[in-house]
C-alpha positions as CSV (number, residue, x, y, z in Angstrom):
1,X,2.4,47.1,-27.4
2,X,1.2,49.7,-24.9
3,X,0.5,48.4,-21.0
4,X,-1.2,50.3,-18.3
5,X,1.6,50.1,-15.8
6,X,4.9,49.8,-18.0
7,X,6.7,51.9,-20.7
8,X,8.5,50.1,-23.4
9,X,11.0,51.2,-26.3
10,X,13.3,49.4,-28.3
11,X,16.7,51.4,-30.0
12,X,19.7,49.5,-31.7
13,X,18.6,46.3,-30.5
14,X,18.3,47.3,-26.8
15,X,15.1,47.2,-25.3
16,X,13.8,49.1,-22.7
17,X,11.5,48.4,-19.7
18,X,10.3,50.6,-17.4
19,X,7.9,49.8,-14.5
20,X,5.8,52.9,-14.3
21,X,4.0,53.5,-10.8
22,X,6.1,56.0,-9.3
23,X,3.6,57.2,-7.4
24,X,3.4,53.7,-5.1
25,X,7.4,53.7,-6.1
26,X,6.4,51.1,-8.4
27,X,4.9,48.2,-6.5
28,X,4.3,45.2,-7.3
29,X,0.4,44.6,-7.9
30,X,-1.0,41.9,-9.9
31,X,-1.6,44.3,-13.3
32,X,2.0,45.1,-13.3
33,X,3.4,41.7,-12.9
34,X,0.6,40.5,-15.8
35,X,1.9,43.1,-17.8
36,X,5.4,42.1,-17.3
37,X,4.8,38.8,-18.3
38,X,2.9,39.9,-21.2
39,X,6.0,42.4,-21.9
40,X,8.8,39.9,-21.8
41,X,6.9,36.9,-23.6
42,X,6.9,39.6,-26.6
43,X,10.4,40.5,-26.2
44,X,11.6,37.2,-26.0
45,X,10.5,36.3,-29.5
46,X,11.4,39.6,-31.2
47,X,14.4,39.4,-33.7
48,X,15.6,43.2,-33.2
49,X,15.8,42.8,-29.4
50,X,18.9,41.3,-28.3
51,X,19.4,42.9,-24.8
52,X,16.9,43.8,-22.2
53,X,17.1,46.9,-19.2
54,X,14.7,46.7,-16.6
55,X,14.2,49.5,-13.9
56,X,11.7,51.8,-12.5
57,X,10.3,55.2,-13.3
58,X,11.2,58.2,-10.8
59,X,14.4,58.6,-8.5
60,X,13.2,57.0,-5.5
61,X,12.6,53.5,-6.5
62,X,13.6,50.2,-8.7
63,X,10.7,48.8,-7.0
64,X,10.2,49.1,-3.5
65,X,8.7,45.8,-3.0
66,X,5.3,44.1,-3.6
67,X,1.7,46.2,-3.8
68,X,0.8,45.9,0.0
69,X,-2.6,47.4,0.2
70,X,-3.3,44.8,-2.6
71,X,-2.3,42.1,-0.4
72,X,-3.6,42.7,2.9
73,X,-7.0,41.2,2.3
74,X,-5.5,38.1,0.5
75,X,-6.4,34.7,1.6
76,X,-4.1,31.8,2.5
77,X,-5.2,30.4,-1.8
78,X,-5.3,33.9,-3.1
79,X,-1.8,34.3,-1.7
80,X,-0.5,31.1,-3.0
81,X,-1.7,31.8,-6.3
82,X,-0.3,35.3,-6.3
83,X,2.7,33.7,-5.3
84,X,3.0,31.3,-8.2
85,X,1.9,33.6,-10.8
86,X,4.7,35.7,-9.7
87,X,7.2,33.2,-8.9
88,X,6.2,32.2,-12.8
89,X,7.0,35.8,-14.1
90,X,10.2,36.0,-13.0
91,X,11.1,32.2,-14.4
92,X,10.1,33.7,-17.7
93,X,12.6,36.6,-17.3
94,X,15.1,34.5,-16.0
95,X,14.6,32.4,-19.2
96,X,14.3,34.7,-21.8
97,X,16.7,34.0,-24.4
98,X,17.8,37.9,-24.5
99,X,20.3,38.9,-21.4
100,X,18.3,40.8,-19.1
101,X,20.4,43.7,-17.4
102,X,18.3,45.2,-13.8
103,X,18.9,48.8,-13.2
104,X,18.7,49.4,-10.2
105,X,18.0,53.7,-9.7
106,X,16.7,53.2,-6.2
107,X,14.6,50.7,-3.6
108,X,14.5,47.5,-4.4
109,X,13.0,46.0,-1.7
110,X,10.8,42.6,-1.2
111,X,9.5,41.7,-4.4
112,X,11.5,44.3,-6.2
113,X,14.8,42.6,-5.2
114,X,13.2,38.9,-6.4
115,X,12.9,40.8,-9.8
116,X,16.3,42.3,-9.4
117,X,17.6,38.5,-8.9
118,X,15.5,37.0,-12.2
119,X,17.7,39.5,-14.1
120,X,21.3,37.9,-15.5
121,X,23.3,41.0,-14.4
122,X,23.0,44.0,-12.0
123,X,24.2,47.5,-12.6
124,X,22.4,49.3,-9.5
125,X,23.0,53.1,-8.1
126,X,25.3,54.2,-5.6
127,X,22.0,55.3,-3.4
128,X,20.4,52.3,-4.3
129,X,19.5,50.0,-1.2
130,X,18.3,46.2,-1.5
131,X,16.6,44.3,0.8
132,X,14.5,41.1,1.8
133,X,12.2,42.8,4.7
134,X,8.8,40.8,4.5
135,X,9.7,39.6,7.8
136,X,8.8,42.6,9.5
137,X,5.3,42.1,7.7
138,X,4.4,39.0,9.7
139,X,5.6,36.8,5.8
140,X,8.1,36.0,3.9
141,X,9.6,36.0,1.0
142,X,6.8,34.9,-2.2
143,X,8.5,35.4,-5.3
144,X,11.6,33.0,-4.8
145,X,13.4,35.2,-2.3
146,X,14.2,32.3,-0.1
147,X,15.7,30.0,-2.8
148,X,17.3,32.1,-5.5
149,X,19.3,35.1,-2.7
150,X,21.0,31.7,-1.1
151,X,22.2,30.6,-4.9
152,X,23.4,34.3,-5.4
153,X,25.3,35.4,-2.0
154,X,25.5,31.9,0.1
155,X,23.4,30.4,2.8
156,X,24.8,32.4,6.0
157,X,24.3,35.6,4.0
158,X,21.1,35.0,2.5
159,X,19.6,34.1,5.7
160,X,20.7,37.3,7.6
161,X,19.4,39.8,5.0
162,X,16.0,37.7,5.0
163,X,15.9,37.0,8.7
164,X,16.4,40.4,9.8
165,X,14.6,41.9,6.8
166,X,17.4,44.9,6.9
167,X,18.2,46.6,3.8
168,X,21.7,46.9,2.4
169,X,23.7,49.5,0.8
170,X,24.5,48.8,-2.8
171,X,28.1,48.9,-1.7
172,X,27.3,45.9,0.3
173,X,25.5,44.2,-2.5
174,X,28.2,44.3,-4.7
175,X,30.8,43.2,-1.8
176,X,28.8,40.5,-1.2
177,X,28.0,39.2,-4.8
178,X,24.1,40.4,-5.1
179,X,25.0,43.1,-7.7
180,X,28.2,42.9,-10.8
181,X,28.2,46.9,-10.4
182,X,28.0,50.0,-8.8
183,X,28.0,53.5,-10.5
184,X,27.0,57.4,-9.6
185,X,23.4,57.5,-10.0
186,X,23.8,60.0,-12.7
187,X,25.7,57.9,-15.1
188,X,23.5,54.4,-14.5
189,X,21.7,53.8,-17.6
190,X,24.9,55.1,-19.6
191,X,26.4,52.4,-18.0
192,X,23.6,49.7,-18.6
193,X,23.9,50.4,-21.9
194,X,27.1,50.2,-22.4
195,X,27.2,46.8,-21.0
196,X,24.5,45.7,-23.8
197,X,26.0,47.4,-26.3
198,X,29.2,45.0,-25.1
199,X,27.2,42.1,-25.0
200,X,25.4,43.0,-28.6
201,X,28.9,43.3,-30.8
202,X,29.6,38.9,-29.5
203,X,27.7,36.3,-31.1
204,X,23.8,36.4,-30.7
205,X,23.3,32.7,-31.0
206,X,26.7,32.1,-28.6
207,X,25.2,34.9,-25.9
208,X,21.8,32.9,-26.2
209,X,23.4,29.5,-26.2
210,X,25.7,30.3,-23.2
211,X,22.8,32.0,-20.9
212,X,20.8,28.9,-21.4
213,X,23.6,26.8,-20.8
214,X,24.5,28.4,-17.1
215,X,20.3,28.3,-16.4
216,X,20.2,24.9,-17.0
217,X,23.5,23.6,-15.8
218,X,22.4,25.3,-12.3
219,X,19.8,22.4,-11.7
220,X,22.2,19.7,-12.7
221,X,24.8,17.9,-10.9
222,X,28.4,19.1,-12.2
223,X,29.2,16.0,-14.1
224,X,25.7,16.2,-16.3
225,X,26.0,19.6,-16.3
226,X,29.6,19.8,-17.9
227,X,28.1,16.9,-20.4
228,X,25.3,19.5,-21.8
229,X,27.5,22.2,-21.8
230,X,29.3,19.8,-24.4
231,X,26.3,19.0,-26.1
232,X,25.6,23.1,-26.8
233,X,28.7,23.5,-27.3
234,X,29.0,21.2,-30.5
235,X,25.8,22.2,-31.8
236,X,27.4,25.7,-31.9
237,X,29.9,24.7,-34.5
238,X,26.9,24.3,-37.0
239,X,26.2,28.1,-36.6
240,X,27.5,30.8,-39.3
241,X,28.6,33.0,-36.5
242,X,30.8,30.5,-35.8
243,X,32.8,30.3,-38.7
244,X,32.0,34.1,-39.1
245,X,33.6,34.9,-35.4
246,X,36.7,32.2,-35.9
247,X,37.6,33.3,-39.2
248,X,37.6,36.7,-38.4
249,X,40.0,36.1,-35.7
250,X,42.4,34.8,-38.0
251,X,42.1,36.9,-40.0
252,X,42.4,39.7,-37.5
253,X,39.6,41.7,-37.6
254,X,36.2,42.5,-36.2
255,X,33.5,39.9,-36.6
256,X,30.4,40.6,-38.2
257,X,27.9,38.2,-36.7
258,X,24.4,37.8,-38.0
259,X,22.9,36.0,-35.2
260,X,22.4,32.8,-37.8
């Protein structure tokens, strides 16, 4: 599918997405986030995707936060309802059955680090800087800034990079648990790869199963949650990559899942 503010490819199971406004270093407006939603929804039913990158077009930008000139002459509804539809594309990442690994090649500020967080992992740039700074607009934080940062770095962290709206090296993000990775900016999407590619050769349905299983268990209290990790984890003994994955370790050599 083609989409006016995105670029999409898929190779060896990998799937690309780009968001494509350099120009406004790819802010946020409401066309790009419906054809983001539109973009994963696809994805997230396609049998020759099994990882996803997201990051921005140009050097400048991941995204630098959310389309203000868009914005400006919202009212109170039109912003709650930008708000939800937003806060509702980024559940849909968050849930999509694929791992979803941000690549962070520059700003990703505002609404661009609430799409960073929807992602499972983080690979970001050594010049990349993140940031909460709606403050300094006169808002805050619409696309679950406020409750997903705290989950990620801690209360007394989250509330000093949202409360002062500074950004943050991506030193700093890593150091404080916001990002798994840091690498030169010339070798990021080598890297991003190369963590899918990792993530492709274990078992599809186990990958799948186990991502779900961490989503879910994060709205439960520990002892339910432990119980419905058991419950996944039986059903996983019914799968063919399970026999396929403990076989082949007895037997000492490489598994060859088929994702069934």
């Amino acid at each position: 599918m083609e989409y006016a503010n995105l670029l999409v490819s898929v190779s060896e199971k990998i799937a690309t997405v780009t968001i494509n406004r350099p120009k406004s270093l790819n802010a946020l407006n409401f066309a790009t986030m419906r054809d983001l939603s539109g973009a994963f929804e696809d994805l997230g039913g396609r049998e020759d995707v099994g990882a996803v990158l997201l990051t921005g077009a140009g050097e400048k930008a991941f995204v630098a936060g959310a389309d203000i000139s868009e914005m400006k002459d919202y009212t109170p509804l039109r912003a709650f309802e930008f708000s939800m539809y937003g806060q509702g594309v980024l559940e849909r990442i968050e849930r999509l059955p694929q791992p979803v690994i941000g690549v962070i090649n520059g700003f990703a500020l505002g609404g661009g680090c609430e799409l960073a967080m929807a992602c499972d992992l983080l690979i970001a740039a050594d010049t990349a800087k993140l940031g909460q700074p709606e403050v300094s607009l006169g808002i805050i934080p619409g696309y679950g800034g406020t409750q997903r940062l705290p989950r990620l770095v801690g209360r007394n962290l989250a509330k000093e990079l949202v409360l002062t709206g500074e950004m943050i090296t991506a030193q700093r993000a890593y150091e404080i648990g916001l990002v798994n990775r840091v690498v030169p900016r010339a070798e990021l999407m080598d890297a991003a790869r190369e963590t899918a590619m990792k993530i492709l050769s274990r078992g599809p349905v186990a990958v799948r199963t186990a991502k779900m299983a961490m989503n879910r268990g994060l709205d439960l209290d520990l002892s339910n949650a432990c119980a419905f990790e058991a419950n996944v984890f039986a059903v996983g003994f019914s799968t063919a990559d399970r026999i396929e994955g403990m076989t082949a370790f007895l037997e000492k050599r490489k598994a060859v899942f088929t994702g069934k």
